[in-house]
DSSP file (Angstrom, degrees, kcal/mol; ACC not computed):
  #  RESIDUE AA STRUCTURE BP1 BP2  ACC     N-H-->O    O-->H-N    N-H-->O    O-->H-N    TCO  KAPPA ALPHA  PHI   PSI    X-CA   Y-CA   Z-CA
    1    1 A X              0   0    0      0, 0.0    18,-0.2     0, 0.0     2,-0.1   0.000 360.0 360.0 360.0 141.3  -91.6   81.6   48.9
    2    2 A X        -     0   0    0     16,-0.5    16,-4.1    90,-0.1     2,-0.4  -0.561 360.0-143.7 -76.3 150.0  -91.1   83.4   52.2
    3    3 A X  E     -A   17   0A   0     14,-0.2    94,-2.0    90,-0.1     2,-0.5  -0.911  13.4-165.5-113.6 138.4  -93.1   82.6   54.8
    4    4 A X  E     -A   16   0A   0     12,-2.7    12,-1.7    -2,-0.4     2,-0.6  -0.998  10.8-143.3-130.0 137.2  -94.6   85.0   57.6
    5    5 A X  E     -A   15   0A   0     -2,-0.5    95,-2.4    10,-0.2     2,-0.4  -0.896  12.3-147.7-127.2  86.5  -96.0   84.3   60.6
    6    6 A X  E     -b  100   0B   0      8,-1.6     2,-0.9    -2,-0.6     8,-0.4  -0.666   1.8-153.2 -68.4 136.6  -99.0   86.2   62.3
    7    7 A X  E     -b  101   0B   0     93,-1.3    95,-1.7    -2,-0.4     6,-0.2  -0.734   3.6-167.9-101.6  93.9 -100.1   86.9   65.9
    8    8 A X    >   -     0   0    0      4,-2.7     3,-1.6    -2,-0.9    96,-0.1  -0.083  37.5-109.9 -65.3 155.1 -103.4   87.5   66.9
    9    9 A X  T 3  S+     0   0    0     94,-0.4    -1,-0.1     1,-0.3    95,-0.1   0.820 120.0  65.9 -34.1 -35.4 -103.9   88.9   70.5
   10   10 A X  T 3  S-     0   0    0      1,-0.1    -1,-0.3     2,-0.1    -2,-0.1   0.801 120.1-111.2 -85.1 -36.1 -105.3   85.7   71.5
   11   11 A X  S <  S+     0   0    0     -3,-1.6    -2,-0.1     1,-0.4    -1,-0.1  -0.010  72.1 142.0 137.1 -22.7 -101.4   84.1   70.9
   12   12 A X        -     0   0    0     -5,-0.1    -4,-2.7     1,-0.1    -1,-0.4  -0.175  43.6-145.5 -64.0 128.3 -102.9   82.0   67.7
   13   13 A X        -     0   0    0     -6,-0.2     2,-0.2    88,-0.0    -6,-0.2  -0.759  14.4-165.4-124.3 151.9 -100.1   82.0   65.1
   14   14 A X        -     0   0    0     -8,-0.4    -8,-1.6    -2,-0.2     2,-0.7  -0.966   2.0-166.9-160.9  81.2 -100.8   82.2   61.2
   15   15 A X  E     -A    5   0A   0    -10,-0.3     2,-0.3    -2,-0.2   -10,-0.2  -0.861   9.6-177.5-101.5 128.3  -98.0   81.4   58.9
   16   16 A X  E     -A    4   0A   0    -12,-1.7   -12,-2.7    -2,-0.7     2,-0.5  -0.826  31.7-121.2-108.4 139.7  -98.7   82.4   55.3
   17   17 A X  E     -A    3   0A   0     -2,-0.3     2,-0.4   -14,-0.2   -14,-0.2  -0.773  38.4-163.3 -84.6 126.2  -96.3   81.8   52.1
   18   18 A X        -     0   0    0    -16,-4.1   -16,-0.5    -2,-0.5     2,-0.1  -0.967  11.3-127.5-110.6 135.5  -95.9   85.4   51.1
   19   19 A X        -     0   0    0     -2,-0.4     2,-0.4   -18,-0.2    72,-0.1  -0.364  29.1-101.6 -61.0 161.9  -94.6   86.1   47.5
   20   20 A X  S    S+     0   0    0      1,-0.2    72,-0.2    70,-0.1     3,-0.1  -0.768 103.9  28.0 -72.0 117.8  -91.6   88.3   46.8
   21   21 A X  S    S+     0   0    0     70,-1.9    -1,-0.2     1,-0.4    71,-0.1  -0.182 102.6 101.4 125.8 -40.9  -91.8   91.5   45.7
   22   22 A X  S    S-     0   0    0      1,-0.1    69,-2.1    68,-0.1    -1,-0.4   0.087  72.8-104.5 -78.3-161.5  -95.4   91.8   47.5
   23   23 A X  B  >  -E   90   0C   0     67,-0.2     4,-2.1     1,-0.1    67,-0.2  -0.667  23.9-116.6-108.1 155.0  -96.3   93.7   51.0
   24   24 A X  T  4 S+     0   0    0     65,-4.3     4,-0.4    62,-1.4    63,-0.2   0.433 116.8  51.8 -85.6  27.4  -97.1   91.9   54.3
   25   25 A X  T >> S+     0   0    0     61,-0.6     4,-1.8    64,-0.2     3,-1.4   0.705 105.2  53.9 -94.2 -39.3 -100.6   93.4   54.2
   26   26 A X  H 3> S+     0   0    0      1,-0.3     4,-1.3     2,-0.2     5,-0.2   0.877 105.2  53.2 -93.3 -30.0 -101.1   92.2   50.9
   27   27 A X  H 3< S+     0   0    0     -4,-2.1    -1,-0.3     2,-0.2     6,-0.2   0.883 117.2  38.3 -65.0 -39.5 -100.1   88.6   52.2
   28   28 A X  H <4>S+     0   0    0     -3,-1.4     5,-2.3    -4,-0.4    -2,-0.2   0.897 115.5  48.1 -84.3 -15.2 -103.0   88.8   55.1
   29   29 A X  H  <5S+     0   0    0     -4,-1.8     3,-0.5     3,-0.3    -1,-0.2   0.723 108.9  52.1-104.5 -17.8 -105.2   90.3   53.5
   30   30 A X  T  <5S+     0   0    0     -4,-1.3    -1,-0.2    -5,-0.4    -2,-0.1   0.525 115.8  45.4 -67.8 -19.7 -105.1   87.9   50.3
   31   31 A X  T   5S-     0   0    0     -5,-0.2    -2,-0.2    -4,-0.2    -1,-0.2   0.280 125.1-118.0-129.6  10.6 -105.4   85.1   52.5
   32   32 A X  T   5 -     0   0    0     -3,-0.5    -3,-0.3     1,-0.2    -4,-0.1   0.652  45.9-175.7  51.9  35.1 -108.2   87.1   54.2
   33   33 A X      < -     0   0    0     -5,-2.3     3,-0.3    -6,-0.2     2,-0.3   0.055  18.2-119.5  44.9  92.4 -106.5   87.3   57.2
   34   34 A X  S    S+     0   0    0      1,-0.2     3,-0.1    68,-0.0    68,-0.0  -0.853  86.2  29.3 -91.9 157.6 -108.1   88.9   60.4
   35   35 A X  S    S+     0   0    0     -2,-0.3     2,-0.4     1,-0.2    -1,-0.2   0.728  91.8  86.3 138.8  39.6 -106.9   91.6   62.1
   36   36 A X        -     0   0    0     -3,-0.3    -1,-0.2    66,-0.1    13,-0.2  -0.727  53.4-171.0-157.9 140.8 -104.9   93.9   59.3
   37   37 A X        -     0   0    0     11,-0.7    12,-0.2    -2,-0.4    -1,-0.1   0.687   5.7-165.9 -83.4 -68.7 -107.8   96.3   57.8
   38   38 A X    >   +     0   0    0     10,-5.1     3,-2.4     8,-0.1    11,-0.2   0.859  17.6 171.5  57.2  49.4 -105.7   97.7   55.0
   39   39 A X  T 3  S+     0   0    0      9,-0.5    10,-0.0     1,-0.3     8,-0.0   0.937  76.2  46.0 -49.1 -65.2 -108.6  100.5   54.5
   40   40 A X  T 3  S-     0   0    0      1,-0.2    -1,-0.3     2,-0.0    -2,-0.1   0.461 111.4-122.4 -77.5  16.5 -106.6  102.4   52.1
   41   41 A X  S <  S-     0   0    0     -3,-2.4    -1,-0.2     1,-0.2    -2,-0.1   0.297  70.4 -39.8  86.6 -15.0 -105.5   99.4   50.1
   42   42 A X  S    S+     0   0    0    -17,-0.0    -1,-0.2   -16,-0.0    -3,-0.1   0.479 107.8  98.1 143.8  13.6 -101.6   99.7   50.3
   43   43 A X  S    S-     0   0    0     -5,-0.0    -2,-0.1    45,-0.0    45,-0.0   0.482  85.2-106.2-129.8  18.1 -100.6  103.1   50.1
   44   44 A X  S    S+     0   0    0     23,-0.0     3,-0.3     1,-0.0    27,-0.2   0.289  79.2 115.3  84.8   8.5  -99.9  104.6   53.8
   45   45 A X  S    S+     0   0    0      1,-0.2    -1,-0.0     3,-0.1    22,-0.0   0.113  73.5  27.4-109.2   8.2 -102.7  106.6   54.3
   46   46 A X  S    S-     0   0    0     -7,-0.0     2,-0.7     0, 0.0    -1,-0.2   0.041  78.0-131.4-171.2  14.4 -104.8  105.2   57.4
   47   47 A X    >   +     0   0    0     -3,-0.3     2,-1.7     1,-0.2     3,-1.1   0.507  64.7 130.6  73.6 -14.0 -102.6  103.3   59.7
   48   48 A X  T 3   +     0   0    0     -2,-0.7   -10,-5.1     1,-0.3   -11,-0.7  -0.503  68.9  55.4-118.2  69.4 -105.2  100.1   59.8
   49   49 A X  T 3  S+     0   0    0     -2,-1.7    37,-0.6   -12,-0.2    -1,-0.3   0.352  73.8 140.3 174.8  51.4 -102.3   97.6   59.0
   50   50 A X  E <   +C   85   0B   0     -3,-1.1    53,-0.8    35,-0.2     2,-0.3  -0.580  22.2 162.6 -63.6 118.9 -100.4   98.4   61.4
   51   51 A X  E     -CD  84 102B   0     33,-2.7    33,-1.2    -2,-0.3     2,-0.5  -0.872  37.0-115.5-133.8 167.7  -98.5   95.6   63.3
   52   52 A X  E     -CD  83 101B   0     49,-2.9    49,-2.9    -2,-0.3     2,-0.5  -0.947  26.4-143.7-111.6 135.8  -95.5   95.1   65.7
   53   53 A X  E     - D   0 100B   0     29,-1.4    47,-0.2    -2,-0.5     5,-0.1  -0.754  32.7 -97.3 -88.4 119.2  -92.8   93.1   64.2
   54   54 A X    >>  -     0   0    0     45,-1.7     3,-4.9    -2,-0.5     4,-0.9  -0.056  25.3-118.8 -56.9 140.6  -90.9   90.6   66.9
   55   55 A X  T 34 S+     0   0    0      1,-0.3    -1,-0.1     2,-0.2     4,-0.1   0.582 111.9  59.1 -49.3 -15.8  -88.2   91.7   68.3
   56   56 A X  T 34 S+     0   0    0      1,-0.2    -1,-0.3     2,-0.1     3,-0.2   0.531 113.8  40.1 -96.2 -30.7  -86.1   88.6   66.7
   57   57 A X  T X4 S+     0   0    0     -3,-4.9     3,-2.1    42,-0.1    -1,-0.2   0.440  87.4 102.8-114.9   9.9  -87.1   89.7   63.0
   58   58 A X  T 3< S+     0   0    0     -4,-0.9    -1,-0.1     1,-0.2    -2,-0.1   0.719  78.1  49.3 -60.1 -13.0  -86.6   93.5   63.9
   59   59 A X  T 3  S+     0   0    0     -3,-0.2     2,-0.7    -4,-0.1    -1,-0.2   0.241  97.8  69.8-106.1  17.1  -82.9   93.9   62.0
   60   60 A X  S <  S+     0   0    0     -3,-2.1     2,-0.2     2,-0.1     0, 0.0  -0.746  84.8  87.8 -96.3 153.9  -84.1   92.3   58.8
   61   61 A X  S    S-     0   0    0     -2,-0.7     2,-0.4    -3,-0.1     3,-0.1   0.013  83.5-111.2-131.4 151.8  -86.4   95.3   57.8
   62   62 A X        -     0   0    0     -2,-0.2     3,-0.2    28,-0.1    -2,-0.1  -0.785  52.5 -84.1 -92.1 142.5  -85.6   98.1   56.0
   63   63 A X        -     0   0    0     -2,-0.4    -1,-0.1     1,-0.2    -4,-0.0   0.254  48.7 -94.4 -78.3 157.6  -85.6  101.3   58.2
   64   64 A X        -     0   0    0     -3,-0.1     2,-0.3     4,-0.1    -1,-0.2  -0.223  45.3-153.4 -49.6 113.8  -88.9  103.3   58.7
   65   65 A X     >  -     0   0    0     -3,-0.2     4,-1.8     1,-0.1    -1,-0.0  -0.805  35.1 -90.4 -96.5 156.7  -88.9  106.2   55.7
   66   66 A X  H  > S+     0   0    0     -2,-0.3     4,-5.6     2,-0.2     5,-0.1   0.584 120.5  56.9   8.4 -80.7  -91.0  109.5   56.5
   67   67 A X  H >4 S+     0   0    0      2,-0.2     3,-2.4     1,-0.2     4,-0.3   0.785 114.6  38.1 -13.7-110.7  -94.3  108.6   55.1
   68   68 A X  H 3> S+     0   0    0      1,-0.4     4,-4.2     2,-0.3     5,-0.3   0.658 108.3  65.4  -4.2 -69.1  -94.6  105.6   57.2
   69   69 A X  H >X S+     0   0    0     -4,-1.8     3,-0.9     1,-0.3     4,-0.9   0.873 106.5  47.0 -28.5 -78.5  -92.9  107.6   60.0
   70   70 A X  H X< S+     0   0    0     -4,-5.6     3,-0.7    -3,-2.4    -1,-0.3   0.748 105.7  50.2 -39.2 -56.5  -96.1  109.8   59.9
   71   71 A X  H >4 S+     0   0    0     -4,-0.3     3,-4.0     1,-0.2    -1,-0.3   0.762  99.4  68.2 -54.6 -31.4  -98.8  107.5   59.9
   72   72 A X  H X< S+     0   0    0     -4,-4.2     3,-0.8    -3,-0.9    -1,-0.2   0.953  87.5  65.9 -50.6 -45.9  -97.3  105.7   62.9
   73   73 A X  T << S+     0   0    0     -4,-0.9    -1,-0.4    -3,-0.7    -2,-0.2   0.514 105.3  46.2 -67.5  -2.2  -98.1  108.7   64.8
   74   74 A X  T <  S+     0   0    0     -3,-4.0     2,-0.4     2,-0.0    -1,-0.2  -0.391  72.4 136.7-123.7  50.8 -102.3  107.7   64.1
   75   75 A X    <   -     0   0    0     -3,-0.8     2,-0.3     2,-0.1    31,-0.1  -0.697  56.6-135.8 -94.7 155.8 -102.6  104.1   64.8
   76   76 A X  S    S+     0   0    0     -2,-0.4     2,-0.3   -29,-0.2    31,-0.2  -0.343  89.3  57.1 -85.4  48.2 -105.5  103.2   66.7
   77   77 A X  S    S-     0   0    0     -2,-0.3    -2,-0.1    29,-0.1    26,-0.1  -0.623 110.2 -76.7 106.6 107.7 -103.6  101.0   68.9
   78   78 A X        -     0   0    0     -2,-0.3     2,-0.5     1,-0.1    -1,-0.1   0.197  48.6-129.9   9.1 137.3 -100.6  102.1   71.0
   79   79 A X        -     0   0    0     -4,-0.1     2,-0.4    -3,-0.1    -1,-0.1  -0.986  31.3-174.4-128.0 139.7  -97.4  102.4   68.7
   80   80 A X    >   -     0   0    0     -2,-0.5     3,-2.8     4,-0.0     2,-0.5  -0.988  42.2 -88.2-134.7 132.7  -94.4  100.6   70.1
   81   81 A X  T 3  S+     0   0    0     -2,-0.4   -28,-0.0     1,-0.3    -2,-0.0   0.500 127.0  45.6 -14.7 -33.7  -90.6  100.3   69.2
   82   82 A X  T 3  S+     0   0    0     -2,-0.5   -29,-1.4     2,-0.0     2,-0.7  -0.033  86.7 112.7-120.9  15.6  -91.5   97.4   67.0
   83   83 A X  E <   +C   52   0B   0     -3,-2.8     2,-0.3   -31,-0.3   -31,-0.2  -0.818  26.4 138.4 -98.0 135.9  -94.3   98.8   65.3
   84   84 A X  E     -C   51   0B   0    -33,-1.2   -33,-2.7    -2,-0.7     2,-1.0  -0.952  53.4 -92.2-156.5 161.3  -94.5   99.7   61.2
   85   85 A X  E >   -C   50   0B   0    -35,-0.3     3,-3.3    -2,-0.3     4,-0.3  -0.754  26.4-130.4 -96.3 117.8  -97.4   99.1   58.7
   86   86 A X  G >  S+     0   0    0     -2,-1.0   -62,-1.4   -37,-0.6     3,-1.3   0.553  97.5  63.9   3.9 -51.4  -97.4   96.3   56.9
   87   87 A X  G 3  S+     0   0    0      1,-0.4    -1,-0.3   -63,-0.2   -37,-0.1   0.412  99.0  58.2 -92.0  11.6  -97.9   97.6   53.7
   88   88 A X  G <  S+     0   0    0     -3,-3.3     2,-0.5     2,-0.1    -1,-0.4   0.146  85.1  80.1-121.0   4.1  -94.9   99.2   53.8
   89   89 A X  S <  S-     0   0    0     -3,-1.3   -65,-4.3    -4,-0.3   -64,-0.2  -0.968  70.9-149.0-119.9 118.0  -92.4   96.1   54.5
   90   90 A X  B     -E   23   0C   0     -2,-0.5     2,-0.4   -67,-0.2   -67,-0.2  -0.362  24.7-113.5 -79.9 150.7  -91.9   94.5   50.9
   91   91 A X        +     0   0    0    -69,-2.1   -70,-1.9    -2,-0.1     2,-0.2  -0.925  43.9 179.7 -96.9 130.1  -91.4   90.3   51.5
   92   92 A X        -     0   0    0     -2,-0.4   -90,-0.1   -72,-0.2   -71,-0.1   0.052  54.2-103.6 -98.0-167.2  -87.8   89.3   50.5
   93   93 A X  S    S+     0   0    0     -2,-0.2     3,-0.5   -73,-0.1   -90,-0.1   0.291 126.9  60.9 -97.1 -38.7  -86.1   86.3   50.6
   94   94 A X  S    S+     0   0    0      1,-0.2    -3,-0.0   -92,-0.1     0, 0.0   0.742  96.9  50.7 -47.6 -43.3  -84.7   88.1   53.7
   95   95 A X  S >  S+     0   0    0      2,-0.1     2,-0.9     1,-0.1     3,-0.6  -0.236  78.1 132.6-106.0  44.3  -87.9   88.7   55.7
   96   96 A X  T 3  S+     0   0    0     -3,-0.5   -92,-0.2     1,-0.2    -3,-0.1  -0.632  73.9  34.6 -95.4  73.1  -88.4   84.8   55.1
   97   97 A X  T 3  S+     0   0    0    -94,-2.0    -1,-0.2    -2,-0.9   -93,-0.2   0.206  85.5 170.4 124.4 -23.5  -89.2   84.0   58.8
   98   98 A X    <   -     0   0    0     -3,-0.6     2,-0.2   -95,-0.4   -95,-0.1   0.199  19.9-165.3  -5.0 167.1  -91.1   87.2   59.7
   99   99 A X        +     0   0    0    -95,-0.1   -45,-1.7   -47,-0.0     2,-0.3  -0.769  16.9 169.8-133.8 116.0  -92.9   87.3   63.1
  100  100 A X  E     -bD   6  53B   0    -95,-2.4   -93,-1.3   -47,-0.2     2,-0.3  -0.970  26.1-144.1-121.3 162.7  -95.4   90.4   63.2
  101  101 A X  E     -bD   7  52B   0    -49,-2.9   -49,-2.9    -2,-0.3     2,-0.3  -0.966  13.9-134.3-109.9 129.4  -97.8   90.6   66.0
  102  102 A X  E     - D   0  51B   0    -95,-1.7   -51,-0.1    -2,-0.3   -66,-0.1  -0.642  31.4-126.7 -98.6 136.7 -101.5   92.2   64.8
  103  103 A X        -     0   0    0    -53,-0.8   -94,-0.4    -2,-0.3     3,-0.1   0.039  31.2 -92.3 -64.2-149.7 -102.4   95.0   67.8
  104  104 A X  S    S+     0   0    0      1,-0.4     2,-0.2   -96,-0.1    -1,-0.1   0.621 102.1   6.3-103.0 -39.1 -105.8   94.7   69.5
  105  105 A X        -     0   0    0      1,-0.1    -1,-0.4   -70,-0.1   -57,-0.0  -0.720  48.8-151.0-175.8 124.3 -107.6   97.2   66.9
  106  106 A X              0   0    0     -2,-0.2   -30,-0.2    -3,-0.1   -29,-0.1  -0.113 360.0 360.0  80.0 -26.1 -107.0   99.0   63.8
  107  107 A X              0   0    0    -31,-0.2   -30,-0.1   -32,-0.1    -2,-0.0   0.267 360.0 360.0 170.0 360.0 -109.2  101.9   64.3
């Protein structure tokens, strides 16, 4: 199972075994998780599980589509080169190794 690693503000790191085929929201928030919201449940629509992905796991991901694209522009938090929502990067065998960072606030 892949494993992915979250970073709370504070620097305290979180590695979770994520199944395949699910989202990395679905992984924090299953494993309750602080600091990913995931108001609208998985489906793009509110920005609050948003996170910035480390620069070191930024060329496994598959590239930002439209949707996604949009909502970046309303995160409550700063949006930064390395920023996508969660619930939109599916866990691979590939993203096995993740680093995401959780921003400061979510909304």
């Amino acid at each position: 199972m892949p494993e992915i690693t979250y970073v709370a503000v504070d620097g305290t790191a979180r590695t979770i075994d994520v199944p395949s085929g699910t989202s990395v929201m679905r992984g924090a928030v299953t494993h309750d998780l602080d600091g990913i919201v995931a108001q609208c449940g998985g489906n793009a629509q509110c920005a609050t599980c948003h996170v910035y992905v480390d620069d070191t796991s930024l060329d496994q991901l598959e590239p930002v589509q439209p949707k996604e694209e949009h909502m970046l522009d309303f995160t409550a938090a700063p949006r930064r080169p390395g920023s996508r929502l969660s619930c939109q990067l599916k866990v691979t065998a590939t993203l096995d190794g993740l680093v995401v960072h959780l921003p400061e606030r979510q909304y």
